[in-house]
N, CA, C and O atoms as a CHARMM CRD file, in Angstrom:
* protein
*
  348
    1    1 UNK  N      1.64500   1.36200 -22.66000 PROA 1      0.00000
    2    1 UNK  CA     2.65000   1.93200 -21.78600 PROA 1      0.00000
    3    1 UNK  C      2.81500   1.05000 -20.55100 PROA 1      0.00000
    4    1 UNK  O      1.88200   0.36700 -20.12800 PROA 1      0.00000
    5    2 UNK  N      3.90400   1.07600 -20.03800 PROA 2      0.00000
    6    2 UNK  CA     4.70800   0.02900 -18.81900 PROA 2      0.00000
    7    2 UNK  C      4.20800   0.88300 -17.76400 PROA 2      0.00000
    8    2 UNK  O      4.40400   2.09800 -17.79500 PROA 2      0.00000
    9    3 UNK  N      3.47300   0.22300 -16.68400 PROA 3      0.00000
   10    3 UNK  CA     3.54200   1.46500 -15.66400 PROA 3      0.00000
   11    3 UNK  C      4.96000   1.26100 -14.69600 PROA 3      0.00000
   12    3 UNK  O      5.89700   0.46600 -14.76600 PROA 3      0.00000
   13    4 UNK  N      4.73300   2.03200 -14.05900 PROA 4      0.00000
   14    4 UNK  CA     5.51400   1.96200 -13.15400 PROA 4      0.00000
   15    4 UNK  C      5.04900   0.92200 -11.84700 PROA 4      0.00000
   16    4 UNK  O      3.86300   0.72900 -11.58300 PROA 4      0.00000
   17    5 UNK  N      6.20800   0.27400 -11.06100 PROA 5      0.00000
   18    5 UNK  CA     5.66700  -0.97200 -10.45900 PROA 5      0.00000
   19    5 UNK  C      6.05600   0.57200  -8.48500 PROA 5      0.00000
   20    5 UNK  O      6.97900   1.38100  -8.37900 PROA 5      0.00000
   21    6 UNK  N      5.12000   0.34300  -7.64500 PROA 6      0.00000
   22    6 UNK  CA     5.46600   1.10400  -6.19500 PROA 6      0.00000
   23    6 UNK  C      4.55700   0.86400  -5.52800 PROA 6      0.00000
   24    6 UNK  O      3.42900   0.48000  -5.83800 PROA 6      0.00000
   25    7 UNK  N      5.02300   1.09000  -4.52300 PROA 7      0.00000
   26    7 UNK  CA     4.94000   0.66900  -3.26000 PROA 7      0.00000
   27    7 UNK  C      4.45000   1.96600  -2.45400 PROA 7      0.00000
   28    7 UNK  O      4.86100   3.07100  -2.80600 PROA 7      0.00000
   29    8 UNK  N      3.69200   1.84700  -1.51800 PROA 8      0.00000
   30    8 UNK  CA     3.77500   2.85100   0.21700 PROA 8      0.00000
   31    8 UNK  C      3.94100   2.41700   1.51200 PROA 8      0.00000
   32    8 UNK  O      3.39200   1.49400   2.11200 PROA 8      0.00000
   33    9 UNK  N      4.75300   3.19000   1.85100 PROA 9      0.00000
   34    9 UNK  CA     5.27300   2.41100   3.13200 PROA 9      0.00000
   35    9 UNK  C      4.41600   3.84700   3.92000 PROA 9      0.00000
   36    9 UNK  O      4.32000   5.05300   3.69300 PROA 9      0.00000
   37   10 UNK  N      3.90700   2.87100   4.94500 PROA 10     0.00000
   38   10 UNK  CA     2.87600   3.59800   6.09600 PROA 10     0.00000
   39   10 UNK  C      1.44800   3.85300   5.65700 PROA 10     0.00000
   40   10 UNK  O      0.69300   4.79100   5.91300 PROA 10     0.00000
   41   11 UNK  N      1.27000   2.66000   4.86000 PROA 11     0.00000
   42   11 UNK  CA    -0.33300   2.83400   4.09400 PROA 11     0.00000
   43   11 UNK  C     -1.14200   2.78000   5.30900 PROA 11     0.00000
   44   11 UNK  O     -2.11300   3.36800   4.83200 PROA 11     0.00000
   45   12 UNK  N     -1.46700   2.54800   6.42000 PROA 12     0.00000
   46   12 UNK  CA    -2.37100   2.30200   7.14400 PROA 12     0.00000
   47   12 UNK  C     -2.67000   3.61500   7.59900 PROA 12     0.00000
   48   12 UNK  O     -3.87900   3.81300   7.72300 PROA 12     0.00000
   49   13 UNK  N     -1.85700   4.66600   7.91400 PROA 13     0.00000
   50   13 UNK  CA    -1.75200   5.69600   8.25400 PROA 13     0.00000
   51   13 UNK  C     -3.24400   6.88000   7.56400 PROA 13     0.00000
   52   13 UNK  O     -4.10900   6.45700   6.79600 PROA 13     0.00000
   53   14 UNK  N     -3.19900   7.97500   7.96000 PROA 14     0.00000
   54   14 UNK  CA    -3.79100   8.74800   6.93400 PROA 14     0.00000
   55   14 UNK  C     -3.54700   8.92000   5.99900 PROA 14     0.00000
   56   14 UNK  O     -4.30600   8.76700   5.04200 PROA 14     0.00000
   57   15 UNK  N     -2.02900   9.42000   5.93800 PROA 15     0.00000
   58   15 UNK  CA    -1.35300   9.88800   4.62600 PROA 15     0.00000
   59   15 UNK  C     -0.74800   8.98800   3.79100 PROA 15     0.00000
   60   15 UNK  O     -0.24800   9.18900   2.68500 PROA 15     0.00000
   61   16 UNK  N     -0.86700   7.68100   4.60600 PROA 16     0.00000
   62   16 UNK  CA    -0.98700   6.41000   3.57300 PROA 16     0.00000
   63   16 UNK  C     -2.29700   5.74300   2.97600 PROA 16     0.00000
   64   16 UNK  O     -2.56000   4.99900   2.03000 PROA 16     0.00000
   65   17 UNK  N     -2.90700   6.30300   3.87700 PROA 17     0.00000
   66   17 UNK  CA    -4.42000   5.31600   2.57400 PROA 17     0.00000
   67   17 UNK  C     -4.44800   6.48600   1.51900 PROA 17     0.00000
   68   17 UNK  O     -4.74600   6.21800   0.35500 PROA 17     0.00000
   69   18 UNK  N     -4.07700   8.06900   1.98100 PROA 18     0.00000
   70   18 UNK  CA    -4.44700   9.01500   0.49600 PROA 18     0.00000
   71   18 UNK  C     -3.62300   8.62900  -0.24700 PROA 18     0.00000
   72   18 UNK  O     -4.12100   8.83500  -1.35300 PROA 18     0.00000
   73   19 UNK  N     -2.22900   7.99500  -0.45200 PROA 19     0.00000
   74   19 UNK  CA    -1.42100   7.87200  -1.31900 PROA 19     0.00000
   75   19 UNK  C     -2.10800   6.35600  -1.80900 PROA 19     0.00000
   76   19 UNK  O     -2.54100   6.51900  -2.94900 PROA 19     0.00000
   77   20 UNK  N     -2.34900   4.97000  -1.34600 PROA 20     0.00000
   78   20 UNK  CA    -3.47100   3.98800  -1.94200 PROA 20     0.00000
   79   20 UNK  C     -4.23900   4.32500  -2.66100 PROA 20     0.00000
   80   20 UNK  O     -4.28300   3.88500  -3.81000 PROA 20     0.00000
   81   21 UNK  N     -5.16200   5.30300  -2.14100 PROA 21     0.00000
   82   21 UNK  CA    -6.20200   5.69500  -3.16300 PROA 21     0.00000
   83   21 UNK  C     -5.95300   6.22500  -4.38200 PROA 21     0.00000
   84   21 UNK  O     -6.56300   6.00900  -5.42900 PROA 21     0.00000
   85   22 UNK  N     -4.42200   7.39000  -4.06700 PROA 22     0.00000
   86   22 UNK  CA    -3.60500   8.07400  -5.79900 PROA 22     0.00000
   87   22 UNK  C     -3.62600   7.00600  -6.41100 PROA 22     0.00000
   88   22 UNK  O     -4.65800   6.68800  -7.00200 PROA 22     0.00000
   89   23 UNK  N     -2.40700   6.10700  -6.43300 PROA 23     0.00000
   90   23 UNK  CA    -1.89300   5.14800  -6.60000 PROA 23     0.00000
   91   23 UNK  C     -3.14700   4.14600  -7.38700 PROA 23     0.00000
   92   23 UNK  O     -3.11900   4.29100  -8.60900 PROA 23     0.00000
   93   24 UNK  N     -4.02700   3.34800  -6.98100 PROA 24     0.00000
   94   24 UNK  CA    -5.10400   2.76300  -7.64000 PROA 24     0.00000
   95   24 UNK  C     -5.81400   3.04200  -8.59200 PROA 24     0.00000
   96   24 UNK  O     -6.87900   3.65900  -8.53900 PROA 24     0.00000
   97   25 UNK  N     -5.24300   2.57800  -9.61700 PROA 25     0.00000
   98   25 UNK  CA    -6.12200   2.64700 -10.81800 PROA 25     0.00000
   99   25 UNK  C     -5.89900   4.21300 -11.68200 PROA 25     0.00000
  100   25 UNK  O     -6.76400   4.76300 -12.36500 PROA 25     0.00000
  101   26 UNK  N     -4.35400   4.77000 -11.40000 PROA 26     0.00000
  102   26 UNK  CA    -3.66600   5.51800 -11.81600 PROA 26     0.00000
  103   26 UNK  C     -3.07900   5.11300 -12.57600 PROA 26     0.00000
  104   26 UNK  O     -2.19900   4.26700 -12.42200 PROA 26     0.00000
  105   27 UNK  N     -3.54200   5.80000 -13.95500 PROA 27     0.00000
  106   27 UNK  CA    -2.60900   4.83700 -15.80700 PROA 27     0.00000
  107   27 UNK  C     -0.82500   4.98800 -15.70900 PROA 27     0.00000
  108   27 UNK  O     -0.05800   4.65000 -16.61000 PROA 27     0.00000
  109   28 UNK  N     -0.41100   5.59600 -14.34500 PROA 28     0.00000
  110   28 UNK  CA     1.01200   5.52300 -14.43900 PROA 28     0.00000
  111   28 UNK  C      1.64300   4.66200 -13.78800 PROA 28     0.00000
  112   28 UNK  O      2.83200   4.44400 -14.02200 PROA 28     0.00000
  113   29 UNK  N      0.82900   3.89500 -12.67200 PROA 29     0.00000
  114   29 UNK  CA     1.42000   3.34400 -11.74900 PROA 29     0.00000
  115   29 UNK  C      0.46100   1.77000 -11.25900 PROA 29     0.00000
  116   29 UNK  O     -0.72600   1.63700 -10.96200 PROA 29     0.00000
  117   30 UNK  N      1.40000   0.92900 -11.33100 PROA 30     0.00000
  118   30 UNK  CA     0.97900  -0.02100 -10.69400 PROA 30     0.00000
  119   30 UNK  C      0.72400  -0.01600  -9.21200 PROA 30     0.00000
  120   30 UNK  O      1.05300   1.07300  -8.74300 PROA 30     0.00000
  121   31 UNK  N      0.26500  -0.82700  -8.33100 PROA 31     0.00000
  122   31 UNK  CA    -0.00100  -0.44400  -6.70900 PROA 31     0.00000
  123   31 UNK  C      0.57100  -1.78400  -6.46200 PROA 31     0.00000
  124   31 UNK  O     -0.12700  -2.74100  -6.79800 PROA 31     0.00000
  125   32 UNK  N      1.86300  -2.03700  -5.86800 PROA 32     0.00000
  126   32 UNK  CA     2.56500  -3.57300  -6.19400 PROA 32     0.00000
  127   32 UNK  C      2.24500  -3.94200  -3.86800 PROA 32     0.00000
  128   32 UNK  O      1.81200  -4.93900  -3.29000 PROA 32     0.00000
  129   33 UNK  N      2.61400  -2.91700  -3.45100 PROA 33     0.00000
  130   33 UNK  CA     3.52600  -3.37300  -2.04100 PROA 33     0.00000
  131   33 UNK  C      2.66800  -1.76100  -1.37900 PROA 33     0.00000
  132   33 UNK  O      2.49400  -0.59300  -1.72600 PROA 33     0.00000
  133   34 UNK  N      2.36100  -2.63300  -0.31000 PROA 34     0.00000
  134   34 UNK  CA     1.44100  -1.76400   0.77400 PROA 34     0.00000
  135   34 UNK  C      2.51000  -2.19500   2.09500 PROA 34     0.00000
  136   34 UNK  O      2.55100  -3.42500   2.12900 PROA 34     0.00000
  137   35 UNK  N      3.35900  -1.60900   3.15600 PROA 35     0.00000
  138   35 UNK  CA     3.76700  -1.59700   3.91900 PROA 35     0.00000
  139   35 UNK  C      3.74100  -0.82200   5.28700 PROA 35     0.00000
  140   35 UNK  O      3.65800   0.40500   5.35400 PROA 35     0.00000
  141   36 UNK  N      3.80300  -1.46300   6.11500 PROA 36     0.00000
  142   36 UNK  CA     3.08200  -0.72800   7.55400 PROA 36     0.00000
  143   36 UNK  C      3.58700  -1.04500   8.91700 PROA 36     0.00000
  144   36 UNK  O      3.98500  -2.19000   8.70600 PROA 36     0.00000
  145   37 UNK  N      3.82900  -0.82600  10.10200 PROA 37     0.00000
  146   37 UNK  CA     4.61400  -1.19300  10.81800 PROA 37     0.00000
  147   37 UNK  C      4.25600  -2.82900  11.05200 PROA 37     0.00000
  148   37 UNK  O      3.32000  -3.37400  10.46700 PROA 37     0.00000
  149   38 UNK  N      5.09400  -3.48300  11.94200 PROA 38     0.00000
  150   38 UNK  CA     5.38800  -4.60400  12.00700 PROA 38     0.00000
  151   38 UNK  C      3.47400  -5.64300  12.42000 PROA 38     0.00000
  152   38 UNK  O      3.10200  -6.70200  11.91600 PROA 38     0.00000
  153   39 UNK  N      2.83200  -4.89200  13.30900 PROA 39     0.00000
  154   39 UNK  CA     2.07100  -5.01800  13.70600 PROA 39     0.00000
  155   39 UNK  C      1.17600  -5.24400  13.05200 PROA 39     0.00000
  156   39 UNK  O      0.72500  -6.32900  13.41900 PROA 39     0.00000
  157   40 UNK  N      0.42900  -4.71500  11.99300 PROA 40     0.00000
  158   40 UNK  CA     0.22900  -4.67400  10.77800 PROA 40     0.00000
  159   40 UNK  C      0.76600  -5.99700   9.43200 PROA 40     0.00000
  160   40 UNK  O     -0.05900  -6.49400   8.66500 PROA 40     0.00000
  161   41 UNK  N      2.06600  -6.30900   9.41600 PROA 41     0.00000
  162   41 UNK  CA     2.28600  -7.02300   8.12200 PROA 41     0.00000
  163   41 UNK  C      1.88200  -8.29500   7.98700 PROA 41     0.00000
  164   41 UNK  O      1.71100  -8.92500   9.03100 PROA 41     0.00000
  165   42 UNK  N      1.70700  -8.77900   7.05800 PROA 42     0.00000
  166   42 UNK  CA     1.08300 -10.36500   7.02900 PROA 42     0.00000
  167   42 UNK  C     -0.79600 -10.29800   7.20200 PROA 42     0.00000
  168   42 UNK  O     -1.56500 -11.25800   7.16900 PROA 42     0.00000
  169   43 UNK  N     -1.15900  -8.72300   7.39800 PROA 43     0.00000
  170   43 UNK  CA    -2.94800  -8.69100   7.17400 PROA 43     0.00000
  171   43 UNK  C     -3.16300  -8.34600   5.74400 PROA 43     0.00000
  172   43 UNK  O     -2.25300  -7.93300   5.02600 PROA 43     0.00000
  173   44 UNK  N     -4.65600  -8.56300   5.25900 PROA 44     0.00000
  174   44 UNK  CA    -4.85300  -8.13000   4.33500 PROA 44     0.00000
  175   44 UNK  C     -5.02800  -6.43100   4.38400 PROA 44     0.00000
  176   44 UNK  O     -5.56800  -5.85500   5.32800 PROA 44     0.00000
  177   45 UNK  N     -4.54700  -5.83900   3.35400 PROA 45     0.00000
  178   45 UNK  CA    -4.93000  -4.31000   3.61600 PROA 45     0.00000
  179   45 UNK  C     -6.27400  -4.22700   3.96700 PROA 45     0.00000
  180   45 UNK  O     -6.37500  -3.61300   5.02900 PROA 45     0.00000
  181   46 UNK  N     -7.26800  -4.55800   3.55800 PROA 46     0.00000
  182   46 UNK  CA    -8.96800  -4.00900   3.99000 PROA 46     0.00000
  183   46 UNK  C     -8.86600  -4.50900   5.50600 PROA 46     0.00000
  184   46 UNK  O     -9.44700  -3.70500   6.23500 PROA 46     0.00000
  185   47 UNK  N     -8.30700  -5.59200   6.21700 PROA 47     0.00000
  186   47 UNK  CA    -8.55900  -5.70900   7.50100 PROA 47     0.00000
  187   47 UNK  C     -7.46600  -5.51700   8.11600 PROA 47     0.00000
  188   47 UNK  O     -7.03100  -6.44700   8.79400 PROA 47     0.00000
  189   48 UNK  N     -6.61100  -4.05800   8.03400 PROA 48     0.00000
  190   48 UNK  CA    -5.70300  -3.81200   8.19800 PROA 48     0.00000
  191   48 UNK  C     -6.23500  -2.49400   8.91300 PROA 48     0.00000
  192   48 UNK  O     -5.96300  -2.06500  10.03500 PROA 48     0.00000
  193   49 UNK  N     -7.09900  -1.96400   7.90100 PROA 49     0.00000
  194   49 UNK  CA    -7.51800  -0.49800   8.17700 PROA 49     0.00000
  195   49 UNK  C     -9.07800  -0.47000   8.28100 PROA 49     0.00000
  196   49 UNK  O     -9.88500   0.45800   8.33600 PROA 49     0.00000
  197   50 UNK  N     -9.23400  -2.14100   8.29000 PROA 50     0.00000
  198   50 UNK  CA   -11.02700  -2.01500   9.10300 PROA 50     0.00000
  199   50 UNK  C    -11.17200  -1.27600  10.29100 PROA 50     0.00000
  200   50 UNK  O    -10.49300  -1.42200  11.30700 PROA 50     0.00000
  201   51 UNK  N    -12.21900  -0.36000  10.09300 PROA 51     0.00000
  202   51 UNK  CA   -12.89600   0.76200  11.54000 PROA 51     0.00000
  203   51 UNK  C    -11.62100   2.36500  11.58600 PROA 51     0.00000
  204   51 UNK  O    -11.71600   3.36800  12.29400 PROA 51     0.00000
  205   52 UNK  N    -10.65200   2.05100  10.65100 PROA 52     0.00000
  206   52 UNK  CA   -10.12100   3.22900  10.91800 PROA 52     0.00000
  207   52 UNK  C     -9.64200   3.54200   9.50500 PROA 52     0.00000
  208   52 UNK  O     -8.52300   4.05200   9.45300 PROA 52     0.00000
  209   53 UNK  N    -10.22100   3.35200   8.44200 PROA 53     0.00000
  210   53 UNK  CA   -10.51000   3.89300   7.03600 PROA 53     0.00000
  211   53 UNK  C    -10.74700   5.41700   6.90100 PROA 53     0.00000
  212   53 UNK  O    -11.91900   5.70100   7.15000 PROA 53     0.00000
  213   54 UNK  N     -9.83100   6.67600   6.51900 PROA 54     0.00000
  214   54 UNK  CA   -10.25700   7.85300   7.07500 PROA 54     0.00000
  215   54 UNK  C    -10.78500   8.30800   5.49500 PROA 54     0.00000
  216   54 UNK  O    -11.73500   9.09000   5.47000 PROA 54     0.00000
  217   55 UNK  N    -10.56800   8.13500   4.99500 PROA 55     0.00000
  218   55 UNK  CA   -10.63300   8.42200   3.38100 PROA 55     0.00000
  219   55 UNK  C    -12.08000   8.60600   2.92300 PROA 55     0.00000
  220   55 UNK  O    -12.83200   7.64400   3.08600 PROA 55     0.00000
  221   56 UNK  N    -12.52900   9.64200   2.40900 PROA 56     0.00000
  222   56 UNK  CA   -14.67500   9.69300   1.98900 PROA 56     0.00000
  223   56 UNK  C    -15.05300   8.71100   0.68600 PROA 56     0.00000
  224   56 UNK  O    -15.92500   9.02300  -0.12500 PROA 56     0.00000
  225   57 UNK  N    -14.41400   7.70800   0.62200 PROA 57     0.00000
  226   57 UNK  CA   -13.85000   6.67500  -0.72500 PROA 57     0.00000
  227   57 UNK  C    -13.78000   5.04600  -0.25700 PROA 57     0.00000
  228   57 UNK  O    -13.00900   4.75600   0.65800 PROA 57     0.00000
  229   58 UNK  N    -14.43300   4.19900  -0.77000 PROA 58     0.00000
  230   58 UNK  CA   -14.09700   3.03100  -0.42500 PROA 58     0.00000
  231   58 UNK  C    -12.65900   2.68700  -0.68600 PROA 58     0.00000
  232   58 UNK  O    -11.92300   3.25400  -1.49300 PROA 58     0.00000
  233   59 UNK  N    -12.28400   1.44200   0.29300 PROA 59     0.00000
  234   59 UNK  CA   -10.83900   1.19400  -0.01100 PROA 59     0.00000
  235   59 UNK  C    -11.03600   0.84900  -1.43500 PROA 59     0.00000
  236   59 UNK  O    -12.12100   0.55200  -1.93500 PROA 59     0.00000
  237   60 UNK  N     -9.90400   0.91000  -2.04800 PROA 60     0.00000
  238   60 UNK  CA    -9.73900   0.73600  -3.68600 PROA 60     0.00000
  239   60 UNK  C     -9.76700  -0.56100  -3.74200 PROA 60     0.00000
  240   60 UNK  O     -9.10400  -1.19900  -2.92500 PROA 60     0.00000
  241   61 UNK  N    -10.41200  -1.10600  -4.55700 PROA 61     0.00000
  242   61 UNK  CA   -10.78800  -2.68800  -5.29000 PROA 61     0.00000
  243   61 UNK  C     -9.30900  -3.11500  -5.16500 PROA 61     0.00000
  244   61 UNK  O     -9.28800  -4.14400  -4.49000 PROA 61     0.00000
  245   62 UNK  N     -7.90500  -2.70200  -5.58200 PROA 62     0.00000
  246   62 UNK  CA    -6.97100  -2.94700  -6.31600 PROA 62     0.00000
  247   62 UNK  C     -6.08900  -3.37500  -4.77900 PROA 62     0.00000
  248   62 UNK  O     -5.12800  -4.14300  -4.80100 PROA 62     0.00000
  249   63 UNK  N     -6.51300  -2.85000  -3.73200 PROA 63     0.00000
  250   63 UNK  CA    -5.26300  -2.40700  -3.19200 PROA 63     0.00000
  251   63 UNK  C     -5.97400  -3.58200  -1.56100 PROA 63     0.00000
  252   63 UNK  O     -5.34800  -3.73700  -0.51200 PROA 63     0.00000
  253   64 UNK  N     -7.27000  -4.15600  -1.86300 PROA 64     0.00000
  254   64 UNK  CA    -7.79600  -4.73000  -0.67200 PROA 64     0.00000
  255   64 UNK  C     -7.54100  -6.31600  -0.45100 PROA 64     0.00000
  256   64 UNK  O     -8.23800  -7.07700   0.22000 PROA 64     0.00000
  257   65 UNK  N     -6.72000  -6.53000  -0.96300 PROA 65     0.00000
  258   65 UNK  CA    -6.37100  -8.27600  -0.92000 PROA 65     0.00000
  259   65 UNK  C     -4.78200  -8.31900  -0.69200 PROA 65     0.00000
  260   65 UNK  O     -4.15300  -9.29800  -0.28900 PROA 65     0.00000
  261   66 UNK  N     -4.24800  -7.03700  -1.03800 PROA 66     0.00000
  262   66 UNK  CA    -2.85600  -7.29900  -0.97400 PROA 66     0.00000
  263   66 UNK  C     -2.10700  -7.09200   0.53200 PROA 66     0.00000
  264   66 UNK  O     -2.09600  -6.13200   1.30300 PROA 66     0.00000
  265   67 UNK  N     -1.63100  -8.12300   0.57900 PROA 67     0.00000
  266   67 UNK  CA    -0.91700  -8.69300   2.20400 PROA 67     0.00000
  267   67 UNK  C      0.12800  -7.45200   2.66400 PROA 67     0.00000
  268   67 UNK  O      0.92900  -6.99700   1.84700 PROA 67     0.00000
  269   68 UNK  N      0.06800  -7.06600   3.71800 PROA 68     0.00000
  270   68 UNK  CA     1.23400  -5.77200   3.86200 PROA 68     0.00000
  271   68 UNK  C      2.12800  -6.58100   4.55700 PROA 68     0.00000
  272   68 UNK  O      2.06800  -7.74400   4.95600 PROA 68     0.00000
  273   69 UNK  N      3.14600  -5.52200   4.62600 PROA 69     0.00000
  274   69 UNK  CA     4.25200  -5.78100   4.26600 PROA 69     0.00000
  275   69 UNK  C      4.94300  -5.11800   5.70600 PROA 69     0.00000
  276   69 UNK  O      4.34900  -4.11800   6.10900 PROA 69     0.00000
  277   70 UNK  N      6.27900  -5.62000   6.62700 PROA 70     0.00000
  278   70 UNK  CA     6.29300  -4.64700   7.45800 PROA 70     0.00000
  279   70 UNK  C      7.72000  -3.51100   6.59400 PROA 70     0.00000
  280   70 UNK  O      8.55200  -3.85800   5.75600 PROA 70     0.00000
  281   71 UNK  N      7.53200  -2.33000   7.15000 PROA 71     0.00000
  282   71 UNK  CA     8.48800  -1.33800   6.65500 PROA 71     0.00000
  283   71 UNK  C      9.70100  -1.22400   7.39700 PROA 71     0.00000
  284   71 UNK  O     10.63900  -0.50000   7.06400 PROA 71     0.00000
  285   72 UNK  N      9.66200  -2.04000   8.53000 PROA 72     0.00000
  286   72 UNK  CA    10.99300  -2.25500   9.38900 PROA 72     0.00000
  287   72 UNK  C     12.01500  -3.36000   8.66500 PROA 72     0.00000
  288   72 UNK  O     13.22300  -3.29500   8.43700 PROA 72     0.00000
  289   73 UNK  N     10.81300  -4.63100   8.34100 PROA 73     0.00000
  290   73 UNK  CA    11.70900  -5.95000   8.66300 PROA 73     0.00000
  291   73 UNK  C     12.14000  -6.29800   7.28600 PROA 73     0.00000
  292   73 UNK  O     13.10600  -7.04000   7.10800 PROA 73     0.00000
  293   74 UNK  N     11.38300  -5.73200   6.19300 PROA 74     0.00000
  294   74 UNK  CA    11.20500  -6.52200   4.68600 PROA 74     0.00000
  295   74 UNK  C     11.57800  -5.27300   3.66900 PROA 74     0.00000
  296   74 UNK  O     11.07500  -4.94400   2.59500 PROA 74     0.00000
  297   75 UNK  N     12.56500  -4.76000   4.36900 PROA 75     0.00000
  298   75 UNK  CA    12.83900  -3.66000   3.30400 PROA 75     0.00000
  299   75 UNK  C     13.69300  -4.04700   2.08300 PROA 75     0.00000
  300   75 UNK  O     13.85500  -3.21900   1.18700 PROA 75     0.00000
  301   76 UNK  N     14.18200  -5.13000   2.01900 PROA 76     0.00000
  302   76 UNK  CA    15.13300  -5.43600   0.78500 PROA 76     0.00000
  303   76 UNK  C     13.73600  -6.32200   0.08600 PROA 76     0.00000
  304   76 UNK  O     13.72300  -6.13200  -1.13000 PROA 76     0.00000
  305   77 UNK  N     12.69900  -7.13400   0.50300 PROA 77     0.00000
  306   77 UNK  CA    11.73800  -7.92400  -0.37300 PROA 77     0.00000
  307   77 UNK  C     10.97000  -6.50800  -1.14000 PROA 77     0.00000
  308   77 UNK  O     10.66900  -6.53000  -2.33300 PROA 77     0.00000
  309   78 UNK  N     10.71800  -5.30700  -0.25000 PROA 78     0.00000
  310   78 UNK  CA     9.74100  -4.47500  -0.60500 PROA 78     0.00000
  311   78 UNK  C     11.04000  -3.46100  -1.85500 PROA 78     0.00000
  312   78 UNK  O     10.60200  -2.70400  -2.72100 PROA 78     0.00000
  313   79 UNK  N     12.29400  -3.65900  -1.68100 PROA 79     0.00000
  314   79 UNK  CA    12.66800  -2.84500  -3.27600 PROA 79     0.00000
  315   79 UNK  C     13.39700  -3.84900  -4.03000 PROA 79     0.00000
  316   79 UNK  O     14.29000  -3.53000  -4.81500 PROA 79     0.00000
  317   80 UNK  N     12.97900  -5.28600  -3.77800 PROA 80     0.00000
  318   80 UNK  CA    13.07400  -6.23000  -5.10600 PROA 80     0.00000
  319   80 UNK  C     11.52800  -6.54400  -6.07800 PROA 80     0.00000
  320   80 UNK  O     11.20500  -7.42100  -6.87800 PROA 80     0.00000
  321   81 UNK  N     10.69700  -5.07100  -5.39400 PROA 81     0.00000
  322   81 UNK  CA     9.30900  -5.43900  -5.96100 PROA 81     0.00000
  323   81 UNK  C      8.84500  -4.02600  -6.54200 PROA 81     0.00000
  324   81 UNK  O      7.75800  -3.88300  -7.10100 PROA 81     0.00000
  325   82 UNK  N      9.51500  -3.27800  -6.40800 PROA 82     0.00000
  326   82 UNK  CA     9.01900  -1.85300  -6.77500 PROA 82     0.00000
  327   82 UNK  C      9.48700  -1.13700  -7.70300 PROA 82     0.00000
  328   82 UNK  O     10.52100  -1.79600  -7.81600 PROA 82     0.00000
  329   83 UNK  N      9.63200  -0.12600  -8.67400 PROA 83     0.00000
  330   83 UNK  CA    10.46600   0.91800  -8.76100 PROA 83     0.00000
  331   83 UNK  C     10.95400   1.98300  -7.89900 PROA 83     0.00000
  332   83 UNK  O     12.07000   2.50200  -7.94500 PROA 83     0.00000
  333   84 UNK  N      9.71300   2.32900  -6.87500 PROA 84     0.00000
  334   84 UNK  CA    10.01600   3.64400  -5.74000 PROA 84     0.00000
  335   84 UNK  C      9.04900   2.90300  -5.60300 PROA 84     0.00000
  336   84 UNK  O      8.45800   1.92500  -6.06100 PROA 84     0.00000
  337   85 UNK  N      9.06600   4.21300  -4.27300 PROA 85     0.00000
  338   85 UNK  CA     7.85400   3.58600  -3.19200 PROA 85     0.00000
  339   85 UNK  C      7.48200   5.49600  -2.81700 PROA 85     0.00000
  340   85 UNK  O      8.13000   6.44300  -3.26300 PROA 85     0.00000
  341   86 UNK  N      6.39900   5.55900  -1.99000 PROA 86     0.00000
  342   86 UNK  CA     6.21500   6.85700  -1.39200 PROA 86     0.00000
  343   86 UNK  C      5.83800   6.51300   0.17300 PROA 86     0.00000
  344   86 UNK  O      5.14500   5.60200   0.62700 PROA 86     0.00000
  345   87 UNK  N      6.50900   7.51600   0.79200 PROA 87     0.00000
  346   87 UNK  CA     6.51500   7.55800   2.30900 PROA 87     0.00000
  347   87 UNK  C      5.77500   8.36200   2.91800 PROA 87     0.00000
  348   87 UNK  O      5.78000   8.39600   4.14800 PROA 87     0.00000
């Protein structure tokens, strides 16, 4: 089965690392595009949300190398890479 390719915009957030963690290693969905305000884009996710990781879960293997993205500036790169995304 094809998964589905998505994205989260505001992963750094709370309610964005719980949607990272869904997302990882979920047989429906690929984890393509991690996006976060501007301040944020161009880090790796793990040192993105080093010291403020709220989640009782290590960051996900899948989701800690991938470069974020900002959700202001790169919104046409971030849906030439996704199917959906969650906000």
């Amino acid at each position: 089965m094809e998964k589905y390719k998505v994205g989260v915009i505001g992963g750094t957030g709370m309610v964005g690392q719980r949607f990272v963690t869904l997302m990882a290693g979920h047989p429906w969905f690929e984890l393509k595009v991690i996006a976060a305000s501007p301040r944020s884009a161009g880090k790796r996710y793990e040192d993105a949300v080093a010291g403020r990781w709220a989640m009782d879960c290590a960051i996900p293997e899948e989701a800690r190398d991938i470069v974020l993205m900002s959700a202001q500036d790169d919104v046409e790169k971030i849906a030439a890479q996704v199917d959906f995304v969650f906000c």
